[in-house]
DOGUBA-136726 format. One record per residue (C-alpha): residue number from 1; z, y, x. Coordinates in pm, 1 decimal, decimal comma. Layout:
// residues N
seq/zz/yy/xx
NUM/Z/Y/X
...
// end
This chain:
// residues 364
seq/zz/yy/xx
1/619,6/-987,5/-4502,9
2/793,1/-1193,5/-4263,9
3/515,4/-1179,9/-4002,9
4/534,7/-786,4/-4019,5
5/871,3/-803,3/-3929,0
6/865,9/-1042,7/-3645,8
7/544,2/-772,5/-3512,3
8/767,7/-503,8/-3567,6
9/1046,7/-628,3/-3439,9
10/873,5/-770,4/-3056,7
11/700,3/-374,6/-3048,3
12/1040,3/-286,2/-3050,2
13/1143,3/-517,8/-2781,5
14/832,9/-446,2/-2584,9
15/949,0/-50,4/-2664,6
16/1337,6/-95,2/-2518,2
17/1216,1/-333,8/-2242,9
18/943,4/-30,4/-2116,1
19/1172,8/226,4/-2192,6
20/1461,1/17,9/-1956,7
21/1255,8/-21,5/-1650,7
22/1109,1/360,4/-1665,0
23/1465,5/516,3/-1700,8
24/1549,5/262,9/-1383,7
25/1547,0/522,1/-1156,1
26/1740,5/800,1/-1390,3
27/2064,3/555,0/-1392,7
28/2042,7/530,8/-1015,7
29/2244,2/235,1/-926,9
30/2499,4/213,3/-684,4
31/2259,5/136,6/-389,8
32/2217,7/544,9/-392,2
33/2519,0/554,5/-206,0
34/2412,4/397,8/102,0
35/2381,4/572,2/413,1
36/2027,0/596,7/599,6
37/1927,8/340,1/792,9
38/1766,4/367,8/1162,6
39/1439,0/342,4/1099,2
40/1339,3/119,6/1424,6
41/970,5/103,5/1548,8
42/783,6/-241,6/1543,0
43/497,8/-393,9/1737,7
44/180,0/-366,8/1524,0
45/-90,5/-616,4/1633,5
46/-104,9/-690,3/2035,8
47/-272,5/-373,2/2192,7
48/25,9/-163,9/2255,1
49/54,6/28,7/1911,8
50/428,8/62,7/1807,1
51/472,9/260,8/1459,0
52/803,5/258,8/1267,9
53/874,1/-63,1/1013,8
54/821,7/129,8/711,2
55/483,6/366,7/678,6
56/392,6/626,7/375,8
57/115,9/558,0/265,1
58/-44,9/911,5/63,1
59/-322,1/867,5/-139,9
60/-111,3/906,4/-487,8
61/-66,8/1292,3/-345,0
62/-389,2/1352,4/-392,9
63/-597,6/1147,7/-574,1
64/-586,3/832,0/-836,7
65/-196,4/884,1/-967,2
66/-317,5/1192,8/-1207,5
67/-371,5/1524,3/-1097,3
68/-309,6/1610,6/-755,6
69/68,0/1719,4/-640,1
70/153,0/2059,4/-552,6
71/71,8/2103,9/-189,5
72/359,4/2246,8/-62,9
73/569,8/1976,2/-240,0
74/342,4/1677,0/-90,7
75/415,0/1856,9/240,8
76/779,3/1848,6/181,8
77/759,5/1463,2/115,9
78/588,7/1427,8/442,6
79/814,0/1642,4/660,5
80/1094,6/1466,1/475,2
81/1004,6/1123,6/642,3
82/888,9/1213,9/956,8
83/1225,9/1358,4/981,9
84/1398,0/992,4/836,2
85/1161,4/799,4/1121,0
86/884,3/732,4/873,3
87/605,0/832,5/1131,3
88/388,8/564,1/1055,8
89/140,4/739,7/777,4
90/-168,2/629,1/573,4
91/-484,6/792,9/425,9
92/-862,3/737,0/404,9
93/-1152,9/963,3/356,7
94/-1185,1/773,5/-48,1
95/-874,8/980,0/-123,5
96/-979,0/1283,8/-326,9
97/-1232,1/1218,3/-207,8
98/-1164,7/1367,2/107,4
99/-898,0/1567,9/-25,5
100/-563,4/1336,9/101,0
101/-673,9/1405,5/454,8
102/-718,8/1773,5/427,9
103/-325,7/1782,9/316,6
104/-247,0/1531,9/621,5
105/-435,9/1799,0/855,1
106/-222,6/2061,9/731,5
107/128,0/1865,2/720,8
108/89,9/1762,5/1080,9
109/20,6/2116,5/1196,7
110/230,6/2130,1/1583,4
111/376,8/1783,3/1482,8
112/94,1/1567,7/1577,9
113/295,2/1389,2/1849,9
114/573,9/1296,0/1615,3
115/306,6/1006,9/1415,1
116/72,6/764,3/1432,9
117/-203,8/830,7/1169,1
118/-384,2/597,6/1053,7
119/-717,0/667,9/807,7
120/-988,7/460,5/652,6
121/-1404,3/479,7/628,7
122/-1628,8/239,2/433,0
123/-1637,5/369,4/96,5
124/-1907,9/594,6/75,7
125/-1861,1/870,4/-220,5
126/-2169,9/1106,6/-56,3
127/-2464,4/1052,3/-276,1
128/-2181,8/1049,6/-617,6
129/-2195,4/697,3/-690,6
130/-1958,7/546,4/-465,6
131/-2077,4/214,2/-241,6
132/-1965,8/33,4/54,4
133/-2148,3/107,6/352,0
134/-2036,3/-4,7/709,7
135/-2355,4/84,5/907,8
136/-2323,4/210,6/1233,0
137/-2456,2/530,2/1137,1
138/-2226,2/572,9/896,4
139/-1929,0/458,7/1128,3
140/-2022,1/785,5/1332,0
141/-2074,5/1028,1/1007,9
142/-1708,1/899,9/895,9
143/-1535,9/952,3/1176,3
144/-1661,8/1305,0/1238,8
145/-1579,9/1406,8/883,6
146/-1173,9/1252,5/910,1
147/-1123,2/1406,6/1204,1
148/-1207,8/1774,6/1138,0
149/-1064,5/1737,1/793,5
150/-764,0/1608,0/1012,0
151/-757,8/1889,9/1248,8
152/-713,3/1599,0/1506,1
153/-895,9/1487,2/1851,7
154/-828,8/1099,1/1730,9
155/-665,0/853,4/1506,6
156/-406,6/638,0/1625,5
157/-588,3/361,8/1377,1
158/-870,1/337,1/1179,1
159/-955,7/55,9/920,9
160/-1284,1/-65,5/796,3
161/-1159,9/48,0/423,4
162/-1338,2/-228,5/268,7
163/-1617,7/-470,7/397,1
164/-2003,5/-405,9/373,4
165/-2154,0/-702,3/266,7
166/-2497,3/-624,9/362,3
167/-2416,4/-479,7/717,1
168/-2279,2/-775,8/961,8
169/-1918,5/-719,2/1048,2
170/-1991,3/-759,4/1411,5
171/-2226,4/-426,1/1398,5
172/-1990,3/-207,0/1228,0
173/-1720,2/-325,9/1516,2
174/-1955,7/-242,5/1792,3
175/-1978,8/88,1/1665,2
176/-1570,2/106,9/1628,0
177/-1552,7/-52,2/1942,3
178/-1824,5/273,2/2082,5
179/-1575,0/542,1/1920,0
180/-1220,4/355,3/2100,0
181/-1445,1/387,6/2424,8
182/-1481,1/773,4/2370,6
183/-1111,7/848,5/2255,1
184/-1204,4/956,4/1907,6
185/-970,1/580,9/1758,0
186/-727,2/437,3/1955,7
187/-698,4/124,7/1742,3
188/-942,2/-84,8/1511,9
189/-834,7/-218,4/1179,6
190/-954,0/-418,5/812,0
191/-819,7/-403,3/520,3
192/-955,2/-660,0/251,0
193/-1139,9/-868,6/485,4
194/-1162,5/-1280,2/458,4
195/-969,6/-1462,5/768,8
196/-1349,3/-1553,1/827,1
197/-1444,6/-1232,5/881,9
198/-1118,4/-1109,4/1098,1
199/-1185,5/-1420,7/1304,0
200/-1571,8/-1211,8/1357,5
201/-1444,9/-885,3/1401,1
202/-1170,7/-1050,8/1638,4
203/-1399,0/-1179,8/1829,1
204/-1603,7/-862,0/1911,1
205/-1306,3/-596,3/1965,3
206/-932,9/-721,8/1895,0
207/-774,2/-621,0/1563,4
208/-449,3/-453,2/1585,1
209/-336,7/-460,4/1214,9
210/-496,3/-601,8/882,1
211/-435,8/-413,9/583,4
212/-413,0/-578,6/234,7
213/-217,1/-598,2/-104,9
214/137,6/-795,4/-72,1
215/401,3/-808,0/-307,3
216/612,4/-995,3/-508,8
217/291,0/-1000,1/-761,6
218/37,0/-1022,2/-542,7
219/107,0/-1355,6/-256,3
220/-285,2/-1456,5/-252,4
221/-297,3/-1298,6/134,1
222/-31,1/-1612,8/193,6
223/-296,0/-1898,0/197,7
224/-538,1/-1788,8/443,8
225/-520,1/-1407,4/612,9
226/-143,4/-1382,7/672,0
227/-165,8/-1672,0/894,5
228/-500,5/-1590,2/1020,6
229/-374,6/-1249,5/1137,1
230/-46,8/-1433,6/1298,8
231/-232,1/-1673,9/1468,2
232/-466,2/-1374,0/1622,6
233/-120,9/-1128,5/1690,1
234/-276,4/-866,1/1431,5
235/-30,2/-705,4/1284,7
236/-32,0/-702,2/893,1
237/17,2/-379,7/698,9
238/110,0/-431,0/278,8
239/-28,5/-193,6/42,5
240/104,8/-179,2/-313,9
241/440,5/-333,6/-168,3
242/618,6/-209,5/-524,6
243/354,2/-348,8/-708,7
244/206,1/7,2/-759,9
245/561,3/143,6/-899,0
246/586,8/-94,5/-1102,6
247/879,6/-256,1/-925,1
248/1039,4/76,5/-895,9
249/1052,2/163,2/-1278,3
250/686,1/276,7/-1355,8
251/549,6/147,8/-1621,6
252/367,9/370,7/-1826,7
253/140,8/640,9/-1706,5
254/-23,3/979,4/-1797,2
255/-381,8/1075,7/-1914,0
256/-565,8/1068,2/-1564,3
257/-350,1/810,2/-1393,8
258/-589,4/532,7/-1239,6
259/-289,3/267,4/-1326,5
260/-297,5/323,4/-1709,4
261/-646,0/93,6/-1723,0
262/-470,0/-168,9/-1410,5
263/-503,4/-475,2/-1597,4
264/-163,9/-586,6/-1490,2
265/-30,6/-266,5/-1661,8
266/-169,6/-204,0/-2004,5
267/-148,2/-441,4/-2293,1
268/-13,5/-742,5/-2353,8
269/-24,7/-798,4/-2014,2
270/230,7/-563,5/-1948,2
271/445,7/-708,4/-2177,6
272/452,2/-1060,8/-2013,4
273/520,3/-886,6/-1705,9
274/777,8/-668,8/-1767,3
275/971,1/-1028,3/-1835,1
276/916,2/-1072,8/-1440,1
277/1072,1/-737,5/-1405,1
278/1354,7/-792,8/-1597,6
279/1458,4/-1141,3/-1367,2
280/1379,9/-901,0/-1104,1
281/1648,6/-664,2/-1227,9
282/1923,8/-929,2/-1273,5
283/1927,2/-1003,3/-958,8
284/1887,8/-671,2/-822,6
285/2221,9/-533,7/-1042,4
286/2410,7/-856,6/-870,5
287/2345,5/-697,9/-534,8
288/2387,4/-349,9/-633,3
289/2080,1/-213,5/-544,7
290/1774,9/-126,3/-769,4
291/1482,6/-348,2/-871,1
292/1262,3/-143,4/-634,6
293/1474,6/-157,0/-317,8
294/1487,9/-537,9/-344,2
295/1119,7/-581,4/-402,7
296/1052,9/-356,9/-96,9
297/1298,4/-575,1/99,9
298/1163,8/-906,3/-7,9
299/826,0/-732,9/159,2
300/999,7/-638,0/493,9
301/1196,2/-940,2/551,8
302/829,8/-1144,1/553,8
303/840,8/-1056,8/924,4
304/922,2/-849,7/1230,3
305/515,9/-840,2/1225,0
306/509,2/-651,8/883,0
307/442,6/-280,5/815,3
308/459,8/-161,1/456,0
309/359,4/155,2/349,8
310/523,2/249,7/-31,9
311/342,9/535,6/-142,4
312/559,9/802,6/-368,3
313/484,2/1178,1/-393,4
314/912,9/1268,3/-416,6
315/1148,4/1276,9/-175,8
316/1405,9/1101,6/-418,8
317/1206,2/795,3/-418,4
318/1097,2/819,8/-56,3
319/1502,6/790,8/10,4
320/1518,7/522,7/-188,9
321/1260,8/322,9/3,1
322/1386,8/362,7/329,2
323/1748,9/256,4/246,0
324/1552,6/-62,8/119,2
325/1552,1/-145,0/512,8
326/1923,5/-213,7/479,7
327/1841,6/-505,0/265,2
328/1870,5/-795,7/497,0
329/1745,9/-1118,0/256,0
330/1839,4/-1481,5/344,8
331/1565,8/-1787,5/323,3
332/1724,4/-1886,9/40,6
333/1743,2/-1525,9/-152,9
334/1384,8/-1460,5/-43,1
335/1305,5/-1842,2/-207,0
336/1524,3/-1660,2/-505,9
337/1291,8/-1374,6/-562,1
338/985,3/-1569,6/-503,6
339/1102,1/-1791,3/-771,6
340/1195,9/-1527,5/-1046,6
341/842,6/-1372,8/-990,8
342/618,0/-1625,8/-989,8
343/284,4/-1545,0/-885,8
344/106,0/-1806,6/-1059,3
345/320,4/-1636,0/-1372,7
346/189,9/-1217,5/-1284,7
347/-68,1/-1121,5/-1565,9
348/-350,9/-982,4/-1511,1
349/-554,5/-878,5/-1205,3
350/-470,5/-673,5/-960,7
351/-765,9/-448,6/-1008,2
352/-1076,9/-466,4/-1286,1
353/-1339,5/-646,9/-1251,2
354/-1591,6/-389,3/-1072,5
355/-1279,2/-303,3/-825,7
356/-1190,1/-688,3/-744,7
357/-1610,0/-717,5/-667,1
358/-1517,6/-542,9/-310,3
359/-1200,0/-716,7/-222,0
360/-1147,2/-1008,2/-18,3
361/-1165,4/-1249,3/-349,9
362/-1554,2/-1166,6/-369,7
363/-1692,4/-1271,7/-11,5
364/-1429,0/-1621,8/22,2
// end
C-alpha cells in the first residue's frame, strides 16, 4: 500500500511539474514588458553574407509540429518578423514535403529584397520512402524544384540538408559550386556534417555557415565542429536553440506532433528532464525573464559568429524570442546555465534511433 502511494504521489509531481512549465508562457513574466530590441545584422561565414542575429526558422508551419497552420496566419508570423528585423529565414524542400517552401514563395511575394532565404536539399522524399541522396544529379533536380516552389531566381544559401554517405562530399560540392557559378545559390552550406567532412567540402568551395543542433541540451557540436567551423570563418547557424519548445514551456504535444515520440520528451525521460527545466526556471524568475528567453540568450551570447533560428508558428512567441536579444549573459552566468543543465545530465536522444543514423554522430 505504501508503494502505491509513493507511485501516486511522484505521477502527481510529474503532473504539477508538466502542467508548470506548459502554463509558462500563460503567466507571462515580467520580461513581456521589455521594449524591442534592434535586431542588428551579423557576419555569417567569410564570403560577404550578412543576415540579422536571430533567423526563423519555418518548418513547424507546415510540417512535423501536427497539422499544418492556417496559411494566412503562418504568413502573418512571417510578415511580423521581417517587420521586427528577423530577415534571416529557414526552410528545406523535407518540409511538407515541399509544402514549407510553397508558403515561403507566397509570404515573400514583392518583399524578396527585404531577406535572405536560406533552403535545404538532400533528403530525398520522391520515390515515398525517404533517403539521403547528394548526387550531382540530384543537386540539379533539387534546386529546380525550391526555386519554382519559391517563386525565386536564387537562394541567398543553400545547405546540404544532411550528408550522403555513399556520394563523396567533394562531388555534391562541385555541383553546388556549378549552381553559385550560374546565380541560381549565392552561398553553400552543411548542416550535420563531421568537422572531417567540412574540412572536405572547405576545401573544394568555402562554407559560409554550418547548420546543426545547439542548445542548452544538446553541446555535442562543442568538441569538434564549433571549433572546426571557427577555425575555417564558417559561420554556425543553431537549430532547436529552445530545445524544440521545450525550453519555452512545451512539453506535451498533440496526436500528429513529431515531438510526442522525441525520446527526450516522452516517458520517464521527460520526467528527469523537466528537473533541468525547473533549475532553468529559478534562475530565469531571478532575472525576470522567462525560461525560454534565457535559454535563447545563453545560445546567442556563444558568439558574434552565431545565428539561431527559433522556430514558432505565433507571433506572441516570435516577440518573445527576439526580446531574448536583450539578454546580455556574463562568463560566469553563461558557466551558471551550463551548470544547471548539464548535458551529460539531458535524457534521452535528441532524435530516435533511425533519425540519429543520418546525423553527424553516425559518420564520426
Amino acid at each position: 500500500m505504501g508503494k502505491r502511494v509513493l507511485l501516486q504521489a511522484q505521477h502527481f509531481c510529474f503532473q504539477v511539474a508538466l502542467q508548470d512549465i506548459t502554463d509558462s508562457f500563460v503567466d507571462r513574466p515580467p520580461s513581456f514588458t521589455m521594449s524591442f530590441p534592434t535586431v542588428d545584422k551579423i557576419k555569417l561565414g567569410s564570403q560577404g553574407l550578412e543576415v540579422s542575429r536571430q533567423g526563423l526558422g519555418c518548418m513547424g508551419m507546415s510540417a512535423f509540429y501536427g497539422p499544418p497552420k492556417e496559411e494566412a496566419e503562418a504568413i502573418k508570423v512571417i510578415h511580423r518578423a521581417i517587420e521586427l528585423g528577423v530577415t534571416f529565414l529557414d526552410t528545406s524542400d523535407i518540409y511538407g514535403p515541399h509544402t514549407n517552401e510553397q508558403l515561403l514563395g507566397k509570404a515573400l511575394a514583392g518583399i524578396r529584397d527585404k531577406v535572405h532565404l536560406a533552403t535545404k536539399f538532400g533528403i530525398d522524399a520522391s520515390g515515398g520512402a525517404r533517403s539521403i541522396n547528394g548526387s550531382p544529379e540530384y543537386v540539379r533536380k533539387a534546386i529546380k524544384g525550391s526555386l519554382e516552389r519559391l517563386q525565386l531566381q536564387y537562394v541567398d544559401l543553400y545547405y546540404q540538408h544532411r550528408i550522403d554517405p555513399e556520394t563523396p562530399i567533394e562531388d555534391t560540392i562541385n555541383a553546388l559550386k556549378e549552381l553559385v557559378s550560374e546565380g541560381k545559390v549565392k552561398y553553400i552550406g552543411l548542416s550535420e556534417a563531421t568537422a572531417d567532412e567540412i574540412r572536405r567540402a572547405h576545401a573544394v568551395h568555402p562554407i559560409t555557415a554550418v547548420q546543426l543542433e545547439w542548445s542548452l541540451w544538446t553541446r555535442d557540436a562543442e568538441d569538434e565542429i564549433i571549433p572546426t567551423c571557427r577555425e575555417l570563418g564558417i559561420g554556425i547557424v543553431p537549430y532547436s536553440p529552445l530545445g524544440r519548445g521545450f525550453f519555452a514551456g512545451k512539453a506535451s504535444f498533440d496526436a500528429g506532433d513529431w515531438r510526442a515520440g522525441n525520446p527526450r520528451l516522452s516517458g520517464e525521460n521527460l520526467e528527469d528532464n523537466l528537473k533541468l527545466y525547473q533549475k532553468l526556471k529559478e534562475i530565469a524568475d531571478k532575472k525576470g525573464v522567462s525560461p525560454g528567453q534565457l535559454a535563447l540568450a545563453w545560445v546567442h551570447n556563444q558568439g558574434d559568429d552565431v545565428a539561431p533560428i527559433p522556430g514558432t508558428t505565433s507571433i506572441h512567441h516570435l516577440e518573445e524570442n527576439i526580446k531574448a536579444l536583450s539578454i546580455k549573459l556574463s562568463a560566469e552566468e553563461l558557466k551558471e546555465l551550463s551548470d544547471a543543465v548539464p548535458a551529460h545530465e539531458v535524457k534521452g536522444t535528441r532524435y530516435d534511433e533511425a533519425m540519429m543514423g543520418s546525423t553527424f554522430h553516425a559518420r564520426k
